[in-house]
C-alpha positions as CSV (number, residue, x, y, z in Angstrom):
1,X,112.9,-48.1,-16.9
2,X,116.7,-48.0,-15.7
3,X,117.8,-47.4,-12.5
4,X,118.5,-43.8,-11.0
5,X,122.3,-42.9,-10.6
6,X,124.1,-43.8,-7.5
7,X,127.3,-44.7,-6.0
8,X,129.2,-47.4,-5.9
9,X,132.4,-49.4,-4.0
10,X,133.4,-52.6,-4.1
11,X,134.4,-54.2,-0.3
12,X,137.5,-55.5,-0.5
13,X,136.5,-57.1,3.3
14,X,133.6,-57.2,5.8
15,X,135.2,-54.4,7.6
16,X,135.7,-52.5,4.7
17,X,131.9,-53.3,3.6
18,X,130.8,-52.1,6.9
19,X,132.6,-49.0,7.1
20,X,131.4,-47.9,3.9
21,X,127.9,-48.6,5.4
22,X,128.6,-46.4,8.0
23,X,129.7,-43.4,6.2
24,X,126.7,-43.7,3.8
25,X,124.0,-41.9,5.9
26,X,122.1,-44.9,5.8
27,X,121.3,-44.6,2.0
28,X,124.0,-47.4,2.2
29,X,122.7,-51.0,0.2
30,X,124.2,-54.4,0.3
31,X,124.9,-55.5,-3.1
32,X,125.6,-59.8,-3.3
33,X,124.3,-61.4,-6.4
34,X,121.9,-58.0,-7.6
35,X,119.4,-60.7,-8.8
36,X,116.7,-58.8,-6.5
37,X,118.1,-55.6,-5.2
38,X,119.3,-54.6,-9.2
39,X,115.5,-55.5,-10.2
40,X,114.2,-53.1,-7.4
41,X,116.4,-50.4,-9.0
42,X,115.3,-50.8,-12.3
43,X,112.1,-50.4,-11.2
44,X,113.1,-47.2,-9.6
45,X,111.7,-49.0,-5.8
46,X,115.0,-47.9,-4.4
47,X,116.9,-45.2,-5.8
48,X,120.2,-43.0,-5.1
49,X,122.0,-45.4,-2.7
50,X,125.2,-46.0,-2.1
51,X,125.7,-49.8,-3.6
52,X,128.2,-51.6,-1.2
53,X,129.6,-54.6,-3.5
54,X,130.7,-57.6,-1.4
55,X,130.5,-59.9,-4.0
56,X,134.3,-60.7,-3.7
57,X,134.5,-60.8,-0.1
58,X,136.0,-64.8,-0.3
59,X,135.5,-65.5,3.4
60,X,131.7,-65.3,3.0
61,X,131.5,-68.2,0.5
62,X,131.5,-71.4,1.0
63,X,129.8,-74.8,2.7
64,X,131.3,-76.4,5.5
65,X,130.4,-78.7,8.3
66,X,131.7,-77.4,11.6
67,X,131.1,-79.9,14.8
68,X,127.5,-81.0,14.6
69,X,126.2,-77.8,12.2
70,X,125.9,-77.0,8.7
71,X,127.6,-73.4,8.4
72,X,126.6,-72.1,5.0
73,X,128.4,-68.5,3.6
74,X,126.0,-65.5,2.7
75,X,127.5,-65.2,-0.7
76,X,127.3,-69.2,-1.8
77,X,125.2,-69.0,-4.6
78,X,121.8,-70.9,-5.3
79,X,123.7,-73.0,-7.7
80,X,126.4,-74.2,-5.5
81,X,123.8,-74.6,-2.6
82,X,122.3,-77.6,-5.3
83,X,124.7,-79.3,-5.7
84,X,127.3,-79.6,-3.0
85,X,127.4,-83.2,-1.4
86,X,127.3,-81.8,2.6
87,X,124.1,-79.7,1.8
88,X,122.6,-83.0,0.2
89,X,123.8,-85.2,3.3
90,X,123.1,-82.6,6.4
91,X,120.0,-80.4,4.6
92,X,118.6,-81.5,1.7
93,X,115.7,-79.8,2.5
94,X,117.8,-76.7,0.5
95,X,119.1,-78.7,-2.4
96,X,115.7,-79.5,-3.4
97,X,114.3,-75.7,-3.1
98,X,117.1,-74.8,-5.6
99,X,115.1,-76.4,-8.4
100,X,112.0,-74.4,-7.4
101,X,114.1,-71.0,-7.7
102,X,113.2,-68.9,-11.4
103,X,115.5,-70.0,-13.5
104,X,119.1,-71.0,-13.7
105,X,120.8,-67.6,-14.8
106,X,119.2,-66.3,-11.2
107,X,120.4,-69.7,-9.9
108,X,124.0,-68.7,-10.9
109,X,124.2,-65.4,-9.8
110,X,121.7,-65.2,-6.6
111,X,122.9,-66.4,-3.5
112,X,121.5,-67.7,-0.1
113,X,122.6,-64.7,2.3
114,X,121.3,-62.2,-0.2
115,X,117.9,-64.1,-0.2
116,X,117.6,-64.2,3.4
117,X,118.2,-61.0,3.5
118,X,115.5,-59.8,1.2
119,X,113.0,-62.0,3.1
120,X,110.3,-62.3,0.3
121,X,107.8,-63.9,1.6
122,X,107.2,-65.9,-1.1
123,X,110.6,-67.2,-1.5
124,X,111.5,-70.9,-0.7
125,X,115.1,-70.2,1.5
126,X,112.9,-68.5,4.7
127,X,110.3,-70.9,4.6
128,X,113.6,-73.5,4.6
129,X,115.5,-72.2,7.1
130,X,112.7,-71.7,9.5
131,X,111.8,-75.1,9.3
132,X,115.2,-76.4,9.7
133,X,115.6,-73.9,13.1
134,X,118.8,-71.9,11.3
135,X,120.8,-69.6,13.0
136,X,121.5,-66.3,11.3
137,X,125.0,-64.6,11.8
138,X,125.2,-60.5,11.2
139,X,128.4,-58.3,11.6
140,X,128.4,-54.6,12.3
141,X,130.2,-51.7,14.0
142,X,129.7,-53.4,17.4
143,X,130.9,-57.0,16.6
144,X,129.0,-60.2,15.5
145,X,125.8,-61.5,16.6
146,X,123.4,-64.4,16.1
147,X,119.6,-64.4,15.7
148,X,117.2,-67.2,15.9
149,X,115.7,-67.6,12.8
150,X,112.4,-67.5,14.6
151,X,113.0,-63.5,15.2
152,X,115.0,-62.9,12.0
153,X,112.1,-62.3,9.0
154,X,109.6,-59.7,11.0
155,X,107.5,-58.3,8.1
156,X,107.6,-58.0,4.0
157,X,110.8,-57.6,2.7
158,X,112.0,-57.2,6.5
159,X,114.4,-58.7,8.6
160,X,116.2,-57.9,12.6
161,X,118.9,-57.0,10.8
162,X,119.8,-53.4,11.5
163,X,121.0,-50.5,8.6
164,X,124.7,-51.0,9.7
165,X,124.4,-54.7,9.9
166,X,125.6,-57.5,6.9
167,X,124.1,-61.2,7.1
168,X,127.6,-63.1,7.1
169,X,126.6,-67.0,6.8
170,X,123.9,-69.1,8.2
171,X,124.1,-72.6,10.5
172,X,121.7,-75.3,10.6
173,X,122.3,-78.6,12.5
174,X,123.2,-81.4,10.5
175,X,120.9,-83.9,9.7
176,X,119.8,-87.1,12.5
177,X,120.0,-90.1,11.2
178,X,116.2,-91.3,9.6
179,X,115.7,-87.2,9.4
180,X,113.9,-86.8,6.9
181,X,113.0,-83.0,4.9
182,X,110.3,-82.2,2.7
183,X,109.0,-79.2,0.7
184,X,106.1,-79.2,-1.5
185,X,104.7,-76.2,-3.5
186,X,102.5,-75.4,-6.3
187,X,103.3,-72.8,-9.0
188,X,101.1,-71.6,-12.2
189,X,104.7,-72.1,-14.2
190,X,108.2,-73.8,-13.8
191,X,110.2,-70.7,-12.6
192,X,107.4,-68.8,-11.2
193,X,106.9,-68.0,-6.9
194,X,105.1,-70.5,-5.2
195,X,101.0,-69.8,-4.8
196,X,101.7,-72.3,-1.7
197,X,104.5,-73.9,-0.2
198,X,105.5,-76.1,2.3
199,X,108.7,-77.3,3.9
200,X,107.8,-80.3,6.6
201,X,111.2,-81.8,8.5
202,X,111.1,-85.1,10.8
203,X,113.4,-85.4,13.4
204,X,112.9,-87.1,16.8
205,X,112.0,-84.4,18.6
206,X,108.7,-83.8,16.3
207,X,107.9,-82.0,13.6
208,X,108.8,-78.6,12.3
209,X,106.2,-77.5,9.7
210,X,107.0,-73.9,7.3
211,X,105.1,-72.3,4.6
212,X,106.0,-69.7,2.4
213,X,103.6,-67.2,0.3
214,X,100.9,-67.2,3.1
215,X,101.2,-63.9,4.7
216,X,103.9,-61.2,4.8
217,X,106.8,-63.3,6.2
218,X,107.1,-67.2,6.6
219,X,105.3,-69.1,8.7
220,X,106.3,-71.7,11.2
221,X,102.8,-73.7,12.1
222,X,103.3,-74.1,15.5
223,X,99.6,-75.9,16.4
224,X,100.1,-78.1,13.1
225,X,103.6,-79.4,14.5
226,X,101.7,-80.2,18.0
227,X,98.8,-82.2,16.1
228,X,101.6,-84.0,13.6
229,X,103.2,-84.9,17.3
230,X,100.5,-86.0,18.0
231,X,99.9,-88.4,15.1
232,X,96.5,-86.8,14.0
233,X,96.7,-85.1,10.5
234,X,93.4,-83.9,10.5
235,X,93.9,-81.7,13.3
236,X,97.0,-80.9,11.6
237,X,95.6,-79.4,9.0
238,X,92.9,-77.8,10.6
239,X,94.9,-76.0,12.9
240,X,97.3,-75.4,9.6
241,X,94.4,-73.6,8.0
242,X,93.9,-71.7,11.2
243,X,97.3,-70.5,11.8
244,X,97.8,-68.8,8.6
245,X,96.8,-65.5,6.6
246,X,97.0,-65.2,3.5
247,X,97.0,-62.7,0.8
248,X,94.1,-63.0,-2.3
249,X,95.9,-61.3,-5.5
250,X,94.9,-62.1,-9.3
251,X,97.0,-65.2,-8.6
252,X,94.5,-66.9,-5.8
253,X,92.4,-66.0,-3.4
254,X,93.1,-66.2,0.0
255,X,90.4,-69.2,0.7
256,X,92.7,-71.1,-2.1
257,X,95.4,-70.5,-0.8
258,X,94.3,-72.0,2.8
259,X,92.9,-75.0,0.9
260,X,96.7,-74.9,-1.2
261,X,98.3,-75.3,2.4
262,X,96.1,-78.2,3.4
263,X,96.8,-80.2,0.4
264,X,100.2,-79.8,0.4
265,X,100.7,-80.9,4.2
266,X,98.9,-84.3,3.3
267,X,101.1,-84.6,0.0
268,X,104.6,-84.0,2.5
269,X,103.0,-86.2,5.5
270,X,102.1,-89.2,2.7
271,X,106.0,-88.4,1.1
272,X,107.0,-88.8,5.3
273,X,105.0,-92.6,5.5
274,X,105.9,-93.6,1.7
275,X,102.8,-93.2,0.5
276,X,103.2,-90.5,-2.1
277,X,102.6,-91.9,-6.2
C-alpha cells in the first residue's frame, strides 16, 4: 500500500513552517525525519495532508549546554543524540535508549522532536524525558511556549501540543554530580518496541521512576518514587504494580506485563547499589 496524494512545501524557517500550517485548514502535518509519520501514510492512517518539511530548518538541530540545562534541538537525530559527548556527560539516560531504537537506518533519519511528538507509548524518548523532568518548547502563531513534560503526552499518539503548534527543542537539567540514570527493558527481538521498560534516575532529591509500553502514554510512578525515598523496594514495586495499566495484545498479557515492570525496577535499583551481574 502507498500513500494517498498530498501536498507538499519545504520550510525554509519556523515561521515559514508555521504559516504554511496555518493556511492548511488544519490538514497541515509536520514532516522531520518521516520515520513514523511516512509509515502512517503508507498505511493510508493519515491521508491527503498537507506535508510541512522542516527538515532543513538549521536552527532546530543541534546539542548544547546552556547555564545549568541540556537544550536538545527537535530535529537532532537519534544518531547524533548517541553519540554526542554533552548528552553522555549531562543525560546519559538518552544515549543509552538510542541503542534500544529499531535499527540504525531509523537511527539515522528519525529524530528526537519528531518522536516526542508522535508520543508512542511504547517508545523509549517519553518514558526518558519524563523521568529526567524535560521541558518541552512549542512555537505557533501566538509566540513560544513551554510545557512540563508531566502535561505534554495526554493520550496515544497525543500530545498538549495544539494543530498550529511545532515542538522546537527540548531542555533537561544537566546531570548532579553521583546522578546516576538507568533504563531497562525487555524486547522479543533486537530492534523490536519494548514489552516493558523502565527509565529509573538518582539524584539527591529522590527518585524519578518512568515506564514505557504500560498504558496509552508513559508513566511516571509517583507512589514507587515515594517507597524508593523511602528505601523500601518492596513497596516499590508493589505500589509500581498498582500504579500502572497495561494493555494484553498477542505480545503479553497485561498480568505479564505488570510482573515485566516489577522485574525490571529490581534489575535498575541492583544496577543503582552495584549489584547487577
Amino acid at each position: 500500500m502507498k500513500a494517498s496524494a498530498g501536498g507538499y512545501a519545504r520550510a525554509e524557517s519556523v515561521r515559514h513552517a508555521l504559516d504554511l500550517l496555518a493556511g492548511s485548514d488544519g490538514q497541515g502535518r509536520v514532516l522531520a525525519g518521516g520515520q513514523s509519520l511516512v509509515a502512517a501514510m503508507n498505511m493510508r492512517l493519515s491521508v491527503g495532508d498537507l506535508l510541512v518539511d522542516i527538515s532543513k530548518i538549521s536552527e532546530l538541530s543541534g546539542i548544547a549546554v546552556e547555564g545549568d540545562t541540556l537544550r536538545i534541538g527537535a530535529l537532532t537525530r537519534h544518531a547524533q543524540v548517541g553519540t554526542d559527548p554533552q548528552v553522555q556527560a549531562h543525560a546519559p539516560l538518552l544515549k543509552d535508549a538510542v541503542a534500544h531504537i529499531a535499527h540504525a537506518a531509523i537511527r539515522n533519519r528519525g529524530t528526537i522532536g519528531g518522536a516526542l511528538a508522535h508520543a508512542d507509548p511504547a517508545a523509549e524518548f517519553p518514558a526518558c524525558t519524563l523521568a529526567l523532568g524535560a521541558t518541552m518548547h512549542a512555537e505557533g502563531p501566538d509566540g513560544s511556549r513551554s510545557i512540563a513534560v508531566e502535561d505534554f503526552f495526554e493520550e496515544v499518539f497525543t500530545t498538549a501540543l495544539n494543530e498550529d503548534e511545532i515542538l522546537t527543542g527540548i531542555t533537561l537539567p544537566i546531570a548532579e554530580a553521583g546522578e546516576m540514570q538507568i533504563l531497562e527493558e525487555v524486547a522479543r527481538r533486537s530492534g523490536d518496541y519494548a514489552l516493558v521498560g523502565l527509565c529509573l534516575a538518582k539524584r539527591a532529591a529522590g527518585h524519578r521512576v518512568a515506564l514505557f509500553s504500560v498504558g496509552p502514554k508513559p508513566v511516571l510512578a509517583m507512589g514507587a518514587m515515594a517507597a524508593l525515598d523511602a528505601g523500601d523496594l518492596d513497596a516499590a514495586v508493589d505500589a509500581l504494580s498498582a500504579e500502572i495499566d497495561p494493555p494484553s495484545d498477542t505480545q503479553a498479557s497485561a498480568a505479564y506485563r505488570r510482573h515485566l515492570g516489577g522485574v525490571l525496577l529490581r534489575r535498575a535499583v541492583a544496577r543503582l547499589k552495584g549489584d547487577a551481574a
